[in-house]
C-alpha positions as CSV (number, residue, x, y, z in Angstrom):
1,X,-30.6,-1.6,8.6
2,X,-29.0,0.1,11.8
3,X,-27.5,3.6,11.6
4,X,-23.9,2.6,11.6
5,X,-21.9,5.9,13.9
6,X,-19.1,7.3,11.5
7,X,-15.7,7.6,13.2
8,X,-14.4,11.2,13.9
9,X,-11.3,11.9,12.9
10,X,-9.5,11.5,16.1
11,X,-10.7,8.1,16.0
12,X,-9.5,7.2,12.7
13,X,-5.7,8.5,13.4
14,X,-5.9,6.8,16.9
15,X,-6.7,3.9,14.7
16,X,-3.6,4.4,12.7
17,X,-1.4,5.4,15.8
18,X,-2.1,2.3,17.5
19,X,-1.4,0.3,14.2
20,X,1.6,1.7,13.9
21,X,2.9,1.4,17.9
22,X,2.4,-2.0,17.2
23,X,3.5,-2.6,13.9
24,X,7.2,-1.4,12.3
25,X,6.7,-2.7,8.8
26,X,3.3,-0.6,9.0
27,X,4.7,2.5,10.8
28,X,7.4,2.4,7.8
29,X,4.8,2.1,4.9
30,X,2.9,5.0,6.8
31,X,6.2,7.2,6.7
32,X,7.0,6.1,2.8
33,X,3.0,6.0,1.5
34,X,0.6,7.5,3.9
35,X,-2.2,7.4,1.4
36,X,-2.2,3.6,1.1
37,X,-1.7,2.8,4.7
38,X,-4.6,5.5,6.2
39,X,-6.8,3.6,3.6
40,X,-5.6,0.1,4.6
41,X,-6.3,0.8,8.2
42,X,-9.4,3.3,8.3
43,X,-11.2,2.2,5.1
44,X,-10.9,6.1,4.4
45,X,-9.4,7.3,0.6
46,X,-7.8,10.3,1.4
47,X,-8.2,13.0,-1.5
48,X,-5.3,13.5,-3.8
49,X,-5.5,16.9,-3.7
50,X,-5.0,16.7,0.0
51,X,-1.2,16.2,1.4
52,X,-0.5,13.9,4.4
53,X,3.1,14.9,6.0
54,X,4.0,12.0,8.7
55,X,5.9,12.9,11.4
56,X,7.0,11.0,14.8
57,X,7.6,12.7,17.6
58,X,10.9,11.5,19.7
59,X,12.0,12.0,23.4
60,X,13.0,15.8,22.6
61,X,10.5,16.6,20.6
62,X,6.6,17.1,20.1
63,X,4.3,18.4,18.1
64,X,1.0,20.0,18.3
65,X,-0.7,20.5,15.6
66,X,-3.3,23.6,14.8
67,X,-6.2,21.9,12.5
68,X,-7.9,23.9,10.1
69,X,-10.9,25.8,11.5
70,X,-14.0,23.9,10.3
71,X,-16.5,26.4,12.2
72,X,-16.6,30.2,12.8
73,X,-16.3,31.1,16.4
74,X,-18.0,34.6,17.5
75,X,-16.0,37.0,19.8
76,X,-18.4,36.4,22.5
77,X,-17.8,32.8,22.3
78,X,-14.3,33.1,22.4
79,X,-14.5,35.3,25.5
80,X,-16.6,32.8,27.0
81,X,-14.1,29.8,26.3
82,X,-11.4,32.1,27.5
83,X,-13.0,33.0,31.0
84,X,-13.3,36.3,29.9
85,X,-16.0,37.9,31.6
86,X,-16.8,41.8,30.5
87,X,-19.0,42.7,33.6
88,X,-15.9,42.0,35.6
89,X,-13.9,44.5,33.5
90,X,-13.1,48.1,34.6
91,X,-13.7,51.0,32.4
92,X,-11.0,53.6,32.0
């Protein structure tokens, strides 16, 4: 048996995102029970004890949404992502 890749989690809501571009009656069901229609879609039974708030953005407005930090970032990493370099940096 082959090692089958699991699907991030990006590509389980583009999954449901393209469903629902394509679909109305789906896109409704997804609004009304998102439960039912992330596991119709992804295969993926989302825990009760998690909430799943549907939103759709419109011509005047978007939304970017912050996930929940899965992995503890150092400062020095930080710094790094940010193109903050301390050797550059002036003392007083």
């Amino acid at each position: 048996m082959g090692d089958a890749a699991v699907p991030t989690r990006r590509e389980l809501e583009a999954q449901v995102v393209a469903r629902a571009w394509a679909d109305e009656g789906f896109r409704e069901r997804l609004r009304t029970d998102p439960r039912g229609t992330v596991a119709e879609v992804t295969g993926v039974v989302v825990p009760k004890s998690v909430e799943i708030e549907v939103v759709e953005e419109t011509p005047e407005k978007g939304y970017l949404v912050i996930p929940v930090n899965r992995v503890a970032i150092s400062d020095e990493q930080l710094d790094v992502a940010a193109g903050y370099d301390a050797s550059r940096c002036c003392s007083a």
